[in-house]
Structure formats: C-alpha cells, structure tokens
N, C-alpha and C positions, 0 to 999 in steps of 0.2 A: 360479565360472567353469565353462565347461563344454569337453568337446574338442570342437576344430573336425573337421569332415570329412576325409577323408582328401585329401591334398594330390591335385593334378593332376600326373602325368610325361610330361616331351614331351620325353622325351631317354630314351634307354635303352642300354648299354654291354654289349658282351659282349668282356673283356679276356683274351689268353690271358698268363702272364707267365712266364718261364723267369729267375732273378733269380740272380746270382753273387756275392752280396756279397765275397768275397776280391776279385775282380777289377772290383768295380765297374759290375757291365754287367746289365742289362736288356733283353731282346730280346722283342719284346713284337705279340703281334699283335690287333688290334681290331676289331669289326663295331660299328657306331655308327647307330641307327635317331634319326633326327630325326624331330618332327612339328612342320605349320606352325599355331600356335597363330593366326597372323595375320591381318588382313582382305586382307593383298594376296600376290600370288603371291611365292616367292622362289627366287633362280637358285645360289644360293651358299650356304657356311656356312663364317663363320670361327672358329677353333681356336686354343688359347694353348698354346703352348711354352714353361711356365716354365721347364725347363731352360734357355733360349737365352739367357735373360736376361744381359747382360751385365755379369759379376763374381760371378756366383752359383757359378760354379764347376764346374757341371756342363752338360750337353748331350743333346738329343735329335735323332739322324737319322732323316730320314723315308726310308726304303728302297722303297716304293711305299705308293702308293694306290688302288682298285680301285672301280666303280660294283656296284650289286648283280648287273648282268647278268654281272661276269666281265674287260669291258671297262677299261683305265687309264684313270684320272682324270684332269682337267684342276686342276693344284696348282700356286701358288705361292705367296709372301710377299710382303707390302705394301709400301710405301713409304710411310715417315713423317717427314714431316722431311727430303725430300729422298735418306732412304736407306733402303738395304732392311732390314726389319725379320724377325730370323729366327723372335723370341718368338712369331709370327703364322703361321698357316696358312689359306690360302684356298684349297678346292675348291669346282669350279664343280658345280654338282650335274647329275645326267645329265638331267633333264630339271624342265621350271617343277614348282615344288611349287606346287599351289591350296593354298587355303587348308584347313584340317581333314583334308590329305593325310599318308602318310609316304613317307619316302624312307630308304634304307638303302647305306653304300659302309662301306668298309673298308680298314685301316691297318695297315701293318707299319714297325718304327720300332723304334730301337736304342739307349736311355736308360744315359748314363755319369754314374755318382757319386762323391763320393770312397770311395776303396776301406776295409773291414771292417778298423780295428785292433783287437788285443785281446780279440776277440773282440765290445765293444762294441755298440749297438745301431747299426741303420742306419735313418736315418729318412726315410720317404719318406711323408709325413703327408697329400698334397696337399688343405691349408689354402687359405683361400683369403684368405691375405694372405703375402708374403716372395713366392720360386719354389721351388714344392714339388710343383706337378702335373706327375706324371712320365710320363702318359701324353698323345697332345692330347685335347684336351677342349672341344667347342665353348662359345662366349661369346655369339654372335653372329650376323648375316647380312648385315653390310653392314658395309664399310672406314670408312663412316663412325660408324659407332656406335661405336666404340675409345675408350677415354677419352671414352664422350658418357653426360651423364648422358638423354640418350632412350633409350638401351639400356633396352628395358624384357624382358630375358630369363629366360623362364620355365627356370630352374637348376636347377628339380628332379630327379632321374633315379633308375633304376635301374638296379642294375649285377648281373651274373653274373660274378666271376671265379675264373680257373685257375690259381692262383699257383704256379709248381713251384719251391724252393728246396734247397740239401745239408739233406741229414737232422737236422744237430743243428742247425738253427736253430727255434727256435723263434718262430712269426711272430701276431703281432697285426694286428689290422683293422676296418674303418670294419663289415664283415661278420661274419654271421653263418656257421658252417662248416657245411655242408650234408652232405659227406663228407671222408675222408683217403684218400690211396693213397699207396703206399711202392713203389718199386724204384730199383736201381742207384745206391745212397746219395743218390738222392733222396725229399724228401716231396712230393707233389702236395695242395692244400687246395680244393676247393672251396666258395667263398663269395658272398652274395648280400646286398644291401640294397637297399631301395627309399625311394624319397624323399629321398634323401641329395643333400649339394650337391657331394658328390667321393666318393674314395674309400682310403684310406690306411693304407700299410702301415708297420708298425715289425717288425725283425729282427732276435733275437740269440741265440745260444745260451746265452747265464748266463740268461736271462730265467728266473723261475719266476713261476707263477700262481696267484691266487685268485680262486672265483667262486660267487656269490649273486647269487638274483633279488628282485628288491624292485623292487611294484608293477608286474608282469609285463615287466619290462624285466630282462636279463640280464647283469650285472656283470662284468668280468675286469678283477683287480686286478694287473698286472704289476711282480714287481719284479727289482733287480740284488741280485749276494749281498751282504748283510751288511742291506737294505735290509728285510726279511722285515716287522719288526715295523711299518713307517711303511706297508707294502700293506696289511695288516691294517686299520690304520688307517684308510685312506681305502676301504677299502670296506665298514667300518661308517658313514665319514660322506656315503657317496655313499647307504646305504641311508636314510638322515637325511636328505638334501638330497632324494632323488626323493619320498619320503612327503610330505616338504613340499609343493616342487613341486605335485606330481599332485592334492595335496588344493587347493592355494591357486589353479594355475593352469588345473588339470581333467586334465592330458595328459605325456606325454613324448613328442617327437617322432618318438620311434624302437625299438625292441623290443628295441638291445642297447647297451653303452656299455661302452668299451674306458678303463682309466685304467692312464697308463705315465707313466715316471719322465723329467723335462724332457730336451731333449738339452745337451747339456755344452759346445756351440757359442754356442746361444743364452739368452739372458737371460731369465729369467720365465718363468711356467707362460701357458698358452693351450689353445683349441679347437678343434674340426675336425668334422665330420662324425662322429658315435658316438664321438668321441675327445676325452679329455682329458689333456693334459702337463703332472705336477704336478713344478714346480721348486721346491724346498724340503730346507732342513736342517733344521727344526723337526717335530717327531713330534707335540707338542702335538694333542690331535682334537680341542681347540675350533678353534685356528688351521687344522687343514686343512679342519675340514668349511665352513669361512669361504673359503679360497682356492677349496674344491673348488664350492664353489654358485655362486660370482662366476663361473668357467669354465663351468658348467652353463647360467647367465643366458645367455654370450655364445653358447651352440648355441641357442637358443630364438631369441635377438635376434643377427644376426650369421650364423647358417649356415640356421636353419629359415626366418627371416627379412632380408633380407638389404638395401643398400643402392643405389645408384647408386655408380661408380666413380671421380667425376672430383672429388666431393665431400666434405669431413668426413665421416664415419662416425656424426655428431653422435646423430644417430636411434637406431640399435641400440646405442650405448656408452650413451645417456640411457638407455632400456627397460632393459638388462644393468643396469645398476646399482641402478635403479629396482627391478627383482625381486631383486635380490643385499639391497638394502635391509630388504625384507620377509622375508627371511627372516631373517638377522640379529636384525629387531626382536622376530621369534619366541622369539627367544633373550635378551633384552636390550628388556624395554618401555620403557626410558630413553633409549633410543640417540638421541643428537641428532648428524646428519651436517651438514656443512659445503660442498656441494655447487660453490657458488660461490669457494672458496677458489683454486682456481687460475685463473680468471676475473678474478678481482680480479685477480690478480696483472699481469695482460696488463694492466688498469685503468689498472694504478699504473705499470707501462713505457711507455705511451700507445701499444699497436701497435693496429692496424685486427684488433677482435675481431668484425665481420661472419662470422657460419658460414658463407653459401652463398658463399663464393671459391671459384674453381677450385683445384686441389691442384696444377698448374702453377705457379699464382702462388704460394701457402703454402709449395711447397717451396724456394721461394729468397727467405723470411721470414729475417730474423736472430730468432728466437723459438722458444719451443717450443711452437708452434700446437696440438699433438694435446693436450698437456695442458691448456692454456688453452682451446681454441674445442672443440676434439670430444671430450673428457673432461668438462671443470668444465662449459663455459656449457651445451654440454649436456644435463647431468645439469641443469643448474641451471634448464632452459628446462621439462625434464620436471614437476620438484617443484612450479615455477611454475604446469602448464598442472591439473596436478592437483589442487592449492589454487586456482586459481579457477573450472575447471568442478565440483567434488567430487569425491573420491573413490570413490565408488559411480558416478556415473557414468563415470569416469576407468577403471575397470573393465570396463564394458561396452566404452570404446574398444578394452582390450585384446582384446576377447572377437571382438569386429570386424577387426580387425586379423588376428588370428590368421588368422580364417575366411577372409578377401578372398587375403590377401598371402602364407601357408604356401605355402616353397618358389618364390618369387618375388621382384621387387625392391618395394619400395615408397618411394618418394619422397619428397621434402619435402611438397610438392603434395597428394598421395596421405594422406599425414597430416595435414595440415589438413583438406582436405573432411572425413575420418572423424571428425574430435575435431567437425565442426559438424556434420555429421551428426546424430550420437551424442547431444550434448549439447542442440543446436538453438539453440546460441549463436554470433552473428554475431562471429570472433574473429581477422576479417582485423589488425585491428591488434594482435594480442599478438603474430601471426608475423610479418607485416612488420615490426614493431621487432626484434625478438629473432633473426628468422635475414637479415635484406637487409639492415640496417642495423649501425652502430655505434655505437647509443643508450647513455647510462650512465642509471642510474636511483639519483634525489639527494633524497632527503625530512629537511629538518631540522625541530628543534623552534624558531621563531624569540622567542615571547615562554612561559612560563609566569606565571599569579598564584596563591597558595593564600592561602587564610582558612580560619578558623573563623567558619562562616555563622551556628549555631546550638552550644547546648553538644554536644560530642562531636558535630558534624558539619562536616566539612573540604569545603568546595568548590576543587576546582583546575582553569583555565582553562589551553589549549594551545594555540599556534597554531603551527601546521604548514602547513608551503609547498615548493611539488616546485621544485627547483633545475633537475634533471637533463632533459634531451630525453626518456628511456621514462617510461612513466606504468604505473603497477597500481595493486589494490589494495591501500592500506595499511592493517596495522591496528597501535594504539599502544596498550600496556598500561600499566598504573599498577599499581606495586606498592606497596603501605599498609605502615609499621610495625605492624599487626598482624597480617601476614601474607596478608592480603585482596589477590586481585588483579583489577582491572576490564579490561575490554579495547574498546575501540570500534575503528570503522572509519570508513574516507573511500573513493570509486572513484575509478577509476582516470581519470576526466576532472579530476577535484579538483585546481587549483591550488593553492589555499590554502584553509584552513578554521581554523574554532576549536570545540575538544574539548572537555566539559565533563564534570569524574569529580566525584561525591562519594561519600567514606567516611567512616567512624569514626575512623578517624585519620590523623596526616600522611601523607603519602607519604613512601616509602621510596625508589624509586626509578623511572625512567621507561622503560620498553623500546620501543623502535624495531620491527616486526615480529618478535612475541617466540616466531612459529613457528622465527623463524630459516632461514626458504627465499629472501629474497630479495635479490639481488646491490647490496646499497646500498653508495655509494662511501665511506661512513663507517666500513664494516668493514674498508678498507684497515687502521686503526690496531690492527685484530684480528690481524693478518697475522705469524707468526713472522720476526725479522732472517734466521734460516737458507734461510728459504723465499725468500725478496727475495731473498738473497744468491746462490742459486742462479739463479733467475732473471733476474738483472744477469749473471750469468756469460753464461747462455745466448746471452742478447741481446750479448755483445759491447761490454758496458760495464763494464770491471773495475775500477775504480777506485771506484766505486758498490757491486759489487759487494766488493769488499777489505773493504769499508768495512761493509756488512752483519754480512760472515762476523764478522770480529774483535769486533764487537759478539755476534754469536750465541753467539763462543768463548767472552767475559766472562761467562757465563752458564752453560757448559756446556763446560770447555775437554777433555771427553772425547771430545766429538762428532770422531768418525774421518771424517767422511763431509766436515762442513765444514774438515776441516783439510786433506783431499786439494782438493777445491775451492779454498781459498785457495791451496794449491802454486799451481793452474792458472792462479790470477789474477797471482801473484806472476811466473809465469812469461810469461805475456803482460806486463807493464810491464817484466819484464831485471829484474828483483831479484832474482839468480839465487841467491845463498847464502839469501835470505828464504825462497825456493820449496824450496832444501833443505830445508830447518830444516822446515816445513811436509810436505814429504811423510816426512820421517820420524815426525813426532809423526802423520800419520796408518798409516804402518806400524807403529808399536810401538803404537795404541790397535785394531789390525785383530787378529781370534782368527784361529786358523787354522778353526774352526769355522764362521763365517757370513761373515769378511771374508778371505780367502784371497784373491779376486781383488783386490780392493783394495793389501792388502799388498806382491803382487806388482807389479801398475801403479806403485805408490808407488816402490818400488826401480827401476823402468825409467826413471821422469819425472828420480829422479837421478840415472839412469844418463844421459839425453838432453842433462843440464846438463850433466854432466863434457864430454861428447863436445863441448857446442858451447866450450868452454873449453878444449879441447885436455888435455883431462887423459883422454888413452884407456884406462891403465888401471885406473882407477879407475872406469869409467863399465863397465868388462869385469867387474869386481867388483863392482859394483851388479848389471847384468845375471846375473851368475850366481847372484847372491844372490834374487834374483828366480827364476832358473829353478828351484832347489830347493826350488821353493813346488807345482811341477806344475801349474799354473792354466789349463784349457782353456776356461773359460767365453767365448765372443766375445764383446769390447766393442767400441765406435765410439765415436770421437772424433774424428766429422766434419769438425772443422775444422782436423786436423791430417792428413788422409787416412787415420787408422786404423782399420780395422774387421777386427781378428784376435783370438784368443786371445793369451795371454802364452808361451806355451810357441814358436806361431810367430814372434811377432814376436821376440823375443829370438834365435832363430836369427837373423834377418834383421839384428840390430845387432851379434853378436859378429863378422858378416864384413865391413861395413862399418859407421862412425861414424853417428849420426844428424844429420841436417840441418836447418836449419829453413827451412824455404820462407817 
C-alpha cells in the first residue's frame, strides 16, 4: 500500500491555555479560522462543549466571543428536545461565508475539572468519544446536523498551542513542542500539530519519559513511578507496531505519538489524536505490543478516519480490528479469529441485530448492542466483504479509502460505492442484507452418501440447502482419514445444491465454511455457557442467564468473573444469601494484582444486601473491607444507576444504607 496525500485542513486553532491543575481551572483563550469546504454559502458554526455534558462532571463558560473585526459576536445554544442545550454553541458568523472562503472569530472561555490529587495525572485527552473536549471545538454549521448522520464534517485541523502550566508539572500532547519558556514558577510549552481531529493534553508531575523515533515518527513513552520498566516496554512495541504499520499500510498519520498510562477513572486503554492510553497490569511485550497496535488501528480507523455520529461505529471498529488482525497474524501465521462470536450471541437472544439503527433507538436496547452490532457483526461484515471481493483487492479498497476520506467522515454509503468501485462488483445485496436488515445466514448439510466407487476411491455426495434469509458464498470442505482435504464451493444465489468429493479414502470429517469468517446460526453451539451467561445477564433475563453461568462454573469453578455475575443474577431474582455466597467465592478467586476492582465491587454488592436486610452493620463492614482495597477504577452498572469508582461510592453507603429502586 502506499501513503495517501497529505490530508485537507479546513479548521485551524490557535489556543492560548493558562491550566491550574490544583485548582481545577483552565482559562483559555482561542482564535478559530473556519473554511467553507461547501457548495453553499454558510451563516453560522456550531461548536461542542463537552464539558457541559450533563453528569461529566466538569464545565466550560463562554466569557465572550469576538468577529475577526474586533466586534462581539452573536452566540447562543440550541434547543433540543424542547430545552436548551449548553454541550452546543452556535455563533452566527459576521458575514455569509461563500463557498472556498475563510472566516476567523475568537473565544474566551473558563474550562473547570475535577481538581489534581496526589499529584496524579490530569487528563484532558479531548478524544473524540466520552466529554473530553475542553476547549469548543467546531462540529458543524447547521442545528440540524447534531446527531445527523448528513454531518459530513471535514474534522481535520491544525492547531498552534500555548499551554502555560506550574513548573513541576510535566505535560504531554496530541503536539509536537516547538519551544519551552520558564518564569514565575511557571512553564509556558509551545506546541503544534496538523491534521489532527483534536487536541489533548495529560498533566503530572511524577510523570517521567522516554523517547525514540521509529519510522520518522517521534515516540514519548510516559510513565508513573514504579511503572519505568512497562514504558520501556511499550516503546520498544510501539517501535514494532509502526515498522509494521508503515510497511504493511504505507504511512503513519502523524509525525509524533504520545503513549501514557490509562486513567484510573476509566476502564480499558483507548486513542486520541497522536495519543495512546495504555491500561494494563501485565508488562508481558507480546501482550502490550498486541493491546498497543489494536489502539494504533483505532487512530488510523476512528481519528484519521472517522464515522457519522448518530450510527454504530460498525465501520472504523470493522477496519481497527481488521489491521489489529494483520498484524497479529505477523506474529502468529495460525491465528484463526472468531469475528462473529459476539454476533451470534445477539442471534441466540433474538434482538434486532440491523447496524444502521439510530443510537437513539440502541441506547434504550435491553442488550449490549456495541459488542454485538458494532464490535462482532462488524468485524464480521469486514472479513466477509474481504473474502468475497479478495484480498488483494480488498486492499486497494483500503488504499482508496485512505486517499478520498483522511481526516474526514465517511459513511456507510460512502463505503459501498468505494468497495464497487474498487472491485467493480455490483454488491448492493451483501450491504443491504448485512447493514438495513436483520438477515441470519443458515446453510445445512441435508443428505450425505459415501461409497467405494472403485478400489481405493471413495465417492461422497452432499446436499446442501440455505435455511436462512442472507445468502453468501459458501464453501464446504471434506476432510479424508488420510489427511487429504477437498474444498468446493456454491454462490451465493444457491438454494440448494449437491457436492460431489472424491478421495482416496473415507472421510474424516465434513467442515462447514472451514475459513471460519462466516456468521452461521450453527455456530451458536460453538458458543462458551460463560459467554451466553453474560449475555442473558445483559439482556435482563436472569434466570437463563443463572442457568448458563452454573453450567460455565461446573466446568471452571475458578472463573472470578462468572461468579461476580452470577451474585448479580442471584441478586436480581432475592436470593439474597445465594448472591452472597457468590460474591464472595468471586472475592476470594480476585488477586489483588489484576482483579482489585472486582474484589472490591464483590464486598460492596454484600455490603448492598446486608443494607436491604436491615443488617447495617455488617453491610458498614463489607463496605469498609472493600474500601481498604483503594479501587479508583470507574465502573457502571447502568441499571442500578452506578457509574463511580469504589472508593467514592463507598463514601456515599457508609453515610446512608443502600436502596433498591
């Protein structure tokens, strides 16, 4: 593959930032050059305020706003829903922008977060999923593009920023440091990127760093004390993962790449703009150079590349994994992945697995839609489109893709025409099935016959017939007891057919698509009980769920993970000593070393029983036992209203009982 051109920036940022971390405060002033990429004139530009988000915790005031002449601006916030929305900012722009015009105003605005403990880091990453953009940041040009997947917004930008922080913080960025200045126990940084889809800062004074360039891209490996040897690590595997990259996919998006240590709020590692946050107890460098490429994938697919907002993510999570794959297989030429496994799973609960639902409707799914529809099917639509156009030219898709969409949104839409493009195959029906529908795809074997036709030659006859509403390619292998294996094929209009194998000897055995890419409902019986079991949870069907786990235990009664899960099923049916009994056998199998959080939650859930049983103190004694675990990780357990670390919620239960709603 080769690098695509240099992206297009029609957004460009000049931030000044004055940051307090003890006190939580960001005072921040902005000059913001727009240009109108559009065929029609535009009067406005709207702006997101993730701080404003409600329940995030933090805030951004807009103190003014100015035209380039000098002149205040005309600003307000939208009405969505009946009410005014503060996450939004709309200024009217001083005069029509024509088209291929720019226009330039400017922002002064007072960003509050929660305040620097411990010196700890302060993450202000602005990612572009949670509320993390702490400056505004245009989206848009119309109230109606908000949640519209016609947003088709060129996100590209450059930015120049002046970050001034106290002296011993030491500050990481989406940028590049141009210079440093020092006075009055402050540091002032001078920093720059371009083509970036944000821009984002992390702050700490423990931080120490390391840095190497590999394939002209600039490394800084950040880590906390004691952490020293796991930075090392990952900036030998980040050196591993760009060599790869750059050879396999031609390019790195960007000239420098920041890798800091997860924040201790949130769950799992993720990416950002030149950033990656690796959450991880394991030092292992096979395992981090594995988490660290899967995060790499999601800046290529995800920030270089990005999606529509109102939709599955189906697209860049398929691509991310799709490259996370390949490199992997670099390591590992046996690796056979299971793309559709959680796909299935949605199969076997019968919810509506259609991708293109609006995320309106998905987020009030009793399910867990991201890992079913925009994780598995997904992944699973990619592997699909790749095995039937080829993989050589599946390649070229990407190489197009790259070139058209770097730094841009591209669409469901927008990905089809390119795969028919590319390929020059009419392929309206694999995406209408596979993203507007709810198709399941059912191919059984209905008759076999085998003989000995001649000496030592075995004829076997196959008849195959598609059950299911999607249709593909299938191909059926025949494996021989002499190891011999045959493979034919039927298309994808094929109802029913008959296969005919002849070998040297019997068959051995009969494989159903024996690449192993395609979502057959047959594979439900492949399916782990543990996996079911969680997923019956999810969905709000526990008695199915009960019923999984205990089967998954009888097999495995170490597993810590389904044993906290079944507390939680126990606890939804009132079996409340069951749910003890359960969350303890999941704290005593939790180390303090990777299951900490766990441990802790375990002792709270028994602390929640005691309370609804009138046993307070005992439920005071669970909680405390819990709190001398120190567990700051944030979890959510949406359907009980929780989403805090352990350390706060346990404050919140030793001052009053918990309740169950």
């Amino acid at each position: 593959m080769r690098r695509p051109r240099q992206v297009p920036v029609n957004h460009s940022y000049e931030l000044v930032l004055d940051i307090d971390p003890a006190q939580g405060t960001l005072e921040g002033k902005e000059r913001i050059k727009i240009r109108n990429t559009f065929a029609q004139s535009l009067d406005k530009a709207i702006l997101t305020l993730d701080f404003n988000i409600q329940g995030s915790g933090k805030e951004t005031q807009i103190k003014a706003v100015k035209y380039e002449s000098g002149a205040g601006a005309d600003f307000d916030f939208p009405t969505i829903g009946g009410k005014v929305d503060r996450s939004y900012l709309v200024v009217r722009l001083e005069k029509e922008l024509k088209p291929n015009a720019d226009q330039e105003f400017s922002i002064e605005f007072l960003s509050k977060f929660p305040k620097q403990t411990n010196s700890l880091p302060v993450f202000l990453e602005d990612t572009f999923f949670e509320s993390s953009s702490y400056y505004p940041r245009v989206i848009g040009h119309s109230e109606k593009e908000l949640r519209s997947s016609k947003r088709r917004e060129f996100f590209s930008a450059s930015y120049k920023v002046k970050a001034t922080v106290p002296e011993d913080q030491v500050l990481a960025s989406s940028g590049r440091v141009l210079k440093e200045e020092a006075s009055d126990a402050k540091r002032t940084v001078h920093l720059d990127s371009y083509g970036a889809r944000g821009f984002g800062l992390v702050m700490s004074p423990l931080f120490s760093v390391k840095s190497e360039t590999f394939q002209k891209v600039e490394v800084l490996s950040y880590s906390l004390p004691g952490k020293e040897e796991m930075s090392s690590s990952l900036l030998d595997a980040a050196g591993e993962v760009l060599n790869f990259y750059v050879k396999d996919i031609g390019f790195y998006p960007w000239g420098n790449l920041a890798i800091l240590p997860g924040s201790e709020t949130f769950s799992g590692s993720y990416a950002s703009s030149n950033m990656v946050f690796i959450k991880s107890e394991k030092a292992d460098s096979g395992y981090l150079s594995q988490i660290l490429a899967h995060e790499i994938a999601h800046q290529y697919w995800g920030v270089y590349v990005g999606d529509p907002c109102d939709y599955p993510k189906w697209l860049t999570l398929g691509m991310s994994q799709w490259m996370g794959e390949r490199y992997e297989r670099s390591k590992d030429k046996g690796l056979r992945r299971k793309p559709w496994k959680q796909y299935l799973i949605g199969v076997a609960l019968g919810v509506d697995t259609t991708i293109m639902q609006p995320l309106d409707k998905l987020e009030e799914a009793k399910f867990d839609w991201s890992s079913i529809i925009a994780h598995s099917k997904g992944y699973t639509i990619i592997k699909m489109l790749e095995s039937l156009i080829g993989a050589f030219t599946f390649e070229k898709v990407v190489v197009a893709l790259f070139e058209r969409y770097g730094g841009k949104i591209v669409t469901a839409k927008d990905f089809a025409r390119t795969c028919q493009r590319v390929s020059g195959q009419r392929l309206d029906w694999f995406f209408d099935q596979w993203l507007y529908t709810d198709k399941k795809l059912d191919y059984r074997i209905t008759d076999q016959v085998e003989a000995e036709v001649d000496k030592g030659v075995y004829m076997l006859r196959l008849k195959v017939k598609r059950f299911g509403d999607a249709k593909m390619p299938l191909k059926i292998g025949v494996v021989y007891k002499d190891g011999a294996l045959k493979v034919d094929a039927i298309k994808e209009d094929t109802v029913e057919a008959e296969l005919v194998f002849t070998g040297s000897s019997p068959k051995e055995n009969i494989i159903i698509d024996p690449d192993g890419i395609l979502p057959l409902k047959s594979k439900i019986d492949e399916l782990e009980p543990d996996t079911l079991g969680y997923a019956f949870f999810n969905a709000g069907r526990y008695k199915e769920a009960e019923k999984k786990l205990r089967e998954a235990l009888q097999s495995n009664p170490s597993d810590a993970e389904a044993h906290f899960i079944l507390g939680l099923c126990l606890y939804e049916n009132k079996d409340y000593q069951g749910a003890i009994n359960a969350f303890r056998s999941a704290s005593d199998l939790s180390n303090l070393e990777t299951g900490k959080t766990r441990k802790a939650w375990s002792n709270i859930w028994i602390g929640h029983i005691y309370d609804l049983e009138g046993r307070r103190s005992d439920a005071i004694a669970s909680y405390r036992a819990a709190a001398l675990l120190d567990s700051r990780e944030r979890v959510r357990f949406d359907r009980y209203g929780i989403d805090s670390d352990a350390v706060s919620w346990i404050s919140k239960r030793l001052e009053s009982p918990y309740s169950r709603n």
